[in-house]
C-alpha positions in Angstrom: 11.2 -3.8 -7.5 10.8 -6.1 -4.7 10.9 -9.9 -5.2 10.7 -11.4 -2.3 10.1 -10.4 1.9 9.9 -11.8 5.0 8.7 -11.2 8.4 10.2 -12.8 11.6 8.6 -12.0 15.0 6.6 -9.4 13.5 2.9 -9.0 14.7 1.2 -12.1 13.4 4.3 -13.6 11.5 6.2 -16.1 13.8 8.3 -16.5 10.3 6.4 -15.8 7.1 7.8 -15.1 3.4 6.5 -14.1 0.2 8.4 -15.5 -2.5 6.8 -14.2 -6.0 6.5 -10.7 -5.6 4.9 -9.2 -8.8 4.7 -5.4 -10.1 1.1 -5.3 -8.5 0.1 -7.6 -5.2 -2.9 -8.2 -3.9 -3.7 -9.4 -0.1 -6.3 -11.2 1.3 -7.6 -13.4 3.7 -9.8 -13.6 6.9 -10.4 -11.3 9.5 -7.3 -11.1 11.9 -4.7 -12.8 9.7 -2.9 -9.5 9.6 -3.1 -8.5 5.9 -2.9 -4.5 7.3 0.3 -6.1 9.4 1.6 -6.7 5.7 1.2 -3.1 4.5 2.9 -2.1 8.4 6.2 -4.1 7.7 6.3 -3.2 4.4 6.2 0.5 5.8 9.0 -0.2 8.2 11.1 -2.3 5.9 11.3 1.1 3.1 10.7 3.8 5.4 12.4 3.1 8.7 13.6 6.7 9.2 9.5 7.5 9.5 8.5 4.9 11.9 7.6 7.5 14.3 4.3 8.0 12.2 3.9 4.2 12.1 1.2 3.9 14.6 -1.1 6.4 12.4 -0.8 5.1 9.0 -3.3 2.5 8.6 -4.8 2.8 12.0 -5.7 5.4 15.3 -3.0 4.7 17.1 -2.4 8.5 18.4 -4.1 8.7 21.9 -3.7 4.9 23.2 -2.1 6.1 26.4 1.0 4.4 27.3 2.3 3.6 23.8 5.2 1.2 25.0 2.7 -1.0 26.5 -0.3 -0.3 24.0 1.3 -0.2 20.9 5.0 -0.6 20.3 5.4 -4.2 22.1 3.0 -5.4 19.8 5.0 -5.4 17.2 6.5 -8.1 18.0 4.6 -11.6 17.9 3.2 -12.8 21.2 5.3 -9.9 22.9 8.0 -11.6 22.7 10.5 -8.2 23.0 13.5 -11.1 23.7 13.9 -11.1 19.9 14.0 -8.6 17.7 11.7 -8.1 14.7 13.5 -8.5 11.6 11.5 -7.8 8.0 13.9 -8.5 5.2 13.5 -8.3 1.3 15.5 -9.0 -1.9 14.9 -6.9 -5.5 16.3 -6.1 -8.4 18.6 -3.8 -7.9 19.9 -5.6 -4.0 20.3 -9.1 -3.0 19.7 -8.6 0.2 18.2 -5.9 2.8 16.9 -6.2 5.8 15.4 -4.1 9.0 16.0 -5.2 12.9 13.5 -3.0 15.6 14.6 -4.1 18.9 13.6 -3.0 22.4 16.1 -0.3 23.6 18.4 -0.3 25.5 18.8 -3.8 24.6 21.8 -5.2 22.1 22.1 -4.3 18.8 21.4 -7.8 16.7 24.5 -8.9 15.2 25.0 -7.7 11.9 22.8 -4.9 11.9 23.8 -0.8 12.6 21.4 1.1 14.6 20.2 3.9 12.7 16.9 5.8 14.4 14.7 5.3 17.0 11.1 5.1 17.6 9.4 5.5 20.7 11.3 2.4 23.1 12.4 1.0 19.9 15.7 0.8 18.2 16.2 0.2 14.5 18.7 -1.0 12.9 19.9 -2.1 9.1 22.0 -4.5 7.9 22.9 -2.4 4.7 22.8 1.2 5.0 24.3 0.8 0.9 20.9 -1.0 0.1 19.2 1.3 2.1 20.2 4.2 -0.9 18.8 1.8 -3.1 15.3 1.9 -1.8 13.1 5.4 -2.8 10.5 4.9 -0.2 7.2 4.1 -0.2 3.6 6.0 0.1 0.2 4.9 1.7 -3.1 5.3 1.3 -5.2 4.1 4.4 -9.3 3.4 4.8 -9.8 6.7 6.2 -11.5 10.0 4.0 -8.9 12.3 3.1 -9.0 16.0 3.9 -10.0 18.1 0.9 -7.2 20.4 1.5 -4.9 17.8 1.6 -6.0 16.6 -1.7 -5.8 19.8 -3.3 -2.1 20.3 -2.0 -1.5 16.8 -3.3 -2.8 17.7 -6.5 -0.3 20.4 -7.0 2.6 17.6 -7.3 0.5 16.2 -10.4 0.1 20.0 -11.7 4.1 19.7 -11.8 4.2 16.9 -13.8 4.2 16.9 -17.4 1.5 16.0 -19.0 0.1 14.9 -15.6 -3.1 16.4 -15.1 -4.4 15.1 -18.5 -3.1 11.7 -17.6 -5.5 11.6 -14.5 -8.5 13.3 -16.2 -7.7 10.4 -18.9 -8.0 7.6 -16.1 -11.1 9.2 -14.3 -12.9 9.7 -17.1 -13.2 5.9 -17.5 -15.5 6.1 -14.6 -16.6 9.3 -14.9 -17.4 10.3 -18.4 -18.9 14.0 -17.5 -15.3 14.7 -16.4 -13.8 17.5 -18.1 -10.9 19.2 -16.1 -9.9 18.9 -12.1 -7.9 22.1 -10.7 -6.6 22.7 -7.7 -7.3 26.4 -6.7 -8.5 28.9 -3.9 -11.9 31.1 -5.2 -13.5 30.9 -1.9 -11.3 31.0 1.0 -10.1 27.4 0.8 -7.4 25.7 -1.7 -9.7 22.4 -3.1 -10.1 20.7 -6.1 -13.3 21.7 -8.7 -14.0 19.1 -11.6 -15.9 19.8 -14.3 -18.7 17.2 -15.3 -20.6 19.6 -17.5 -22.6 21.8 -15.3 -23.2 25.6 -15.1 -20.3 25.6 -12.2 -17.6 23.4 -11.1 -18.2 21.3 -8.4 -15.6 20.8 -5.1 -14.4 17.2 -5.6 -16.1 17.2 -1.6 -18.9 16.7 -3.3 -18.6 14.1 -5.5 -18.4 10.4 -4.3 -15.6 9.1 -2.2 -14.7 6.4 -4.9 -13.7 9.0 -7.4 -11.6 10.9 -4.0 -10.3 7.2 -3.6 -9.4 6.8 -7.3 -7.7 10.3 -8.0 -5.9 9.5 -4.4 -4.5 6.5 -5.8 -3.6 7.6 -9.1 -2.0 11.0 -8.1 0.4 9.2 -5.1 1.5 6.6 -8.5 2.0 9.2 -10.9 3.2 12.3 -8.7 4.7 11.0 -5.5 8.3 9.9 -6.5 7.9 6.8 -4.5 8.3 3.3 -5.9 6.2 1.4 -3.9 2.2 2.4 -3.1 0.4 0.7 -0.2 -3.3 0.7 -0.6 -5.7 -0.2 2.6 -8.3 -2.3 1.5 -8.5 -1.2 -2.4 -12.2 -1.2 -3.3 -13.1 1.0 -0.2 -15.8 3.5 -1.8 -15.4 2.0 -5.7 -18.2 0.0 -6.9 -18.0 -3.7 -8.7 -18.6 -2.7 -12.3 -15.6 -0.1 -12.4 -13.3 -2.5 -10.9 -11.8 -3.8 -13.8 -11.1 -1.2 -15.6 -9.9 0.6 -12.7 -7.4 -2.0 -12.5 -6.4 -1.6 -16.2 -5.7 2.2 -15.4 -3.7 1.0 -12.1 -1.8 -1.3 -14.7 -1.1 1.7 -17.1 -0.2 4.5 -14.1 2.4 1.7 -12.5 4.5 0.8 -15.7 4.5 3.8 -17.0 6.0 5.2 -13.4 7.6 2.2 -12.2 5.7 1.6 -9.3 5.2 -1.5 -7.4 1.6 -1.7 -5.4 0.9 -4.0 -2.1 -3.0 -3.9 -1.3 -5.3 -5.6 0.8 -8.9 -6.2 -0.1 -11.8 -8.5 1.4 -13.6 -8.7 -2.1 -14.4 -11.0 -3.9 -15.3 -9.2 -7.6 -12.0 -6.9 -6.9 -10.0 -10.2 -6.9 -12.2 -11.3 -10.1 -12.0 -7.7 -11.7 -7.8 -7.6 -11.2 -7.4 -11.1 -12.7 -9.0 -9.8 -15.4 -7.7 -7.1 -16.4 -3.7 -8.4 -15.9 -4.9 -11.8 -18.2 -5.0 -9.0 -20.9 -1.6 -8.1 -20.8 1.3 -10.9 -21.6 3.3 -10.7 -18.9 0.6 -11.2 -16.1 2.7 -8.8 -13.7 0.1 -9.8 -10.8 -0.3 -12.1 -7.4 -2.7 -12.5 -5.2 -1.2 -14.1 -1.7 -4.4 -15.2 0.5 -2.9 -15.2 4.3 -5.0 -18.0 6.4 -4.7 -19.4 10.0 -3.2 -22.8 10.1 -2.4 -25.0 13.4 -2.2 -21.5 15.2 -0.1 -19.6 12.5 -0.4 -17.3 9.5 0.2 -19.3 6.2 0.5 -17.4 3.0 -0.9 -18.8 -0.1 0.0 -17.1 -3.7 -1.9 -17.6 -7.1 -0.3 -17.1 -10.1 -2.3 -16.6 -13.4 -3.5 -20.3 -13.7 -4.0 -21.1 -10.0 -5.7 -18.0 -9.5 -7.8 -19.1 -13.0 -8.6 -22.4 -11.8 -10.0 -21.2 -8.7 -12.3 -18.5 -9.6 -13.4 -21.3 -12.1 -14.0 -23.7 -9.3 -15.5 -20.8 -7.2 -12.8 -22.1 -4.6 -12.9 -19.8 -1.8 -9.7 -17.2 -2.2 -10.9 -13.9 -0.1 
């Protein structure tokens, strides 16, 4: 699990670090202080081999033209392609990894061994050893998912044992009706049909995009194999009252998987709904860092359990 990062000329970041990492954390902060940017170097740092699909992840970055100009140079804060970005972390199991992207054909920064490329850009590790260490990470972005897709991702919960009635078990929290979801092909096209009771099952299409986002979430924690899920703005499609026991079925899926979560969110009852459902537990495995804009750079600010208490008290402004 990760325990601590950092960002240097990445994006927004200048220098920026998160020093109390917890099994589940939770971003936020105002419009354009890069909380997405967050999820991106988090997505570079554990999956640098992949950073070809970077630019589609969390946002439409396939047909911006000239993608040197238009994308890949903005990686790197104000431009500045002089210096490379380096995103760096520490965890339990490493002291100390770390991730340079450069600007090819330029020098490799010292201490670092170029492994792939991306585009124009070059990237490098400091520790391919550490790298082993690190299983990769997952995403879920803001955008619907293809019914297809979901089916197919299904299938990797059908493998697991046990693991289909472990999500029927989380959903039906929120979803009572629900009897069974499977992943088959009646009609011409693999989907998903869930059972709430009726004559015939109904195509998960059909049903709201919270539950899509919730069986999303809880089938890339339980079935993926990665240990780190990145979550683009969490509530998207969920309603306030579920929240916190969403949240208590989040904290379930992730210890019992190991799993460590990174989300942004601009809301203010999901922030209110995780705190409570973590004050429940003893060990409080939970942080919110709030990112604002100060003297013309990003600041990260991180409530533990009793700051975080105090200021929902307070009604001290934390999205």
């Amino acid at each position: 699990m990760l325990r601590s990062l950092r960002f240097q000329n990445f994006k927004a970041f200048p220098d920026l670090s998160f020093s109390s990492l917890k099994r589940v954390n939770l971003i936020t902060g105002k419009n354009n202080t890069c909380k997405t940017g967050v999820l991106e170097g988090l997505d570079i740092l554990l999956a640098p081999h992949q950073m070809d699909f970077l630019p589609k992840i969390f946002r439409n970055g396939a047909n911006l033209g000239d993608m040197r100009e238009n994308y890949w140079k903005w990686l790197f804060h104000n431009r500045n392609t002089a210096q490379p970005v380096l995103i760096s972390a520490t965890g339990d199991e490493f002291g100390g990894f770390s991730v340079a992207v450069f600007l090819g054909p330029g020098p490799t920064p010292a201490g670092y061994i170029p492994r792939w490329s991306a585009g124009p850009l070059v990237i490098a590790v400091n520790d391919p050893a550490s790298l082993l260490l690190l299983s990769g990470v997952t995403a879920l972005s803001v955008r619907p998912t293809e019914p297809q897709q979901d089916a197919l991702d299904y299938d990797r919960v059908v493998l697991k044992s046990g693991g289909e009635a472990r999500i029927e078990a989380l959903l039906r929290k929120i979803e009572p009706r629900l009897r069974t979801i499977r992943s088959i092909s009646p009609l011409g096209a693999h989907l998903l049909y869930v059972d709430v009771g009726l004559k015939d099952k109904i195509p998960a299409a059909h049903l709201g995009q919270g539950f899509i986002r919730l069986l999303s979430i809880y089938a890339e924690i339980i079935a993926s194999g990665k240990k780190v899920l990145l979550i683009d703005e969490f509530e998207n499609g969920l309603h306030y009252s579920v929240l916190t026991e969403v949240w208590r079925g989040i904290l379930n899926a992730v210890q019992q998987e190991n799993v460590q979560v990174f989300a942004t969110t601009h809301s203010y009852e999901c922030i209110k709904a995780a705190h409570a459902a973590f004050s429940e537990t003893a060990e409080y495995d939970f942080a919110l860092h709030r990112l604002e804009e100060a003297k013309g750079e990003i600041q990260v600010t991180t409530f533990d359990k009793e700051t975080l208490g105090a200021a929902l008290g307070s009604n001290f402004e934390i999205r």
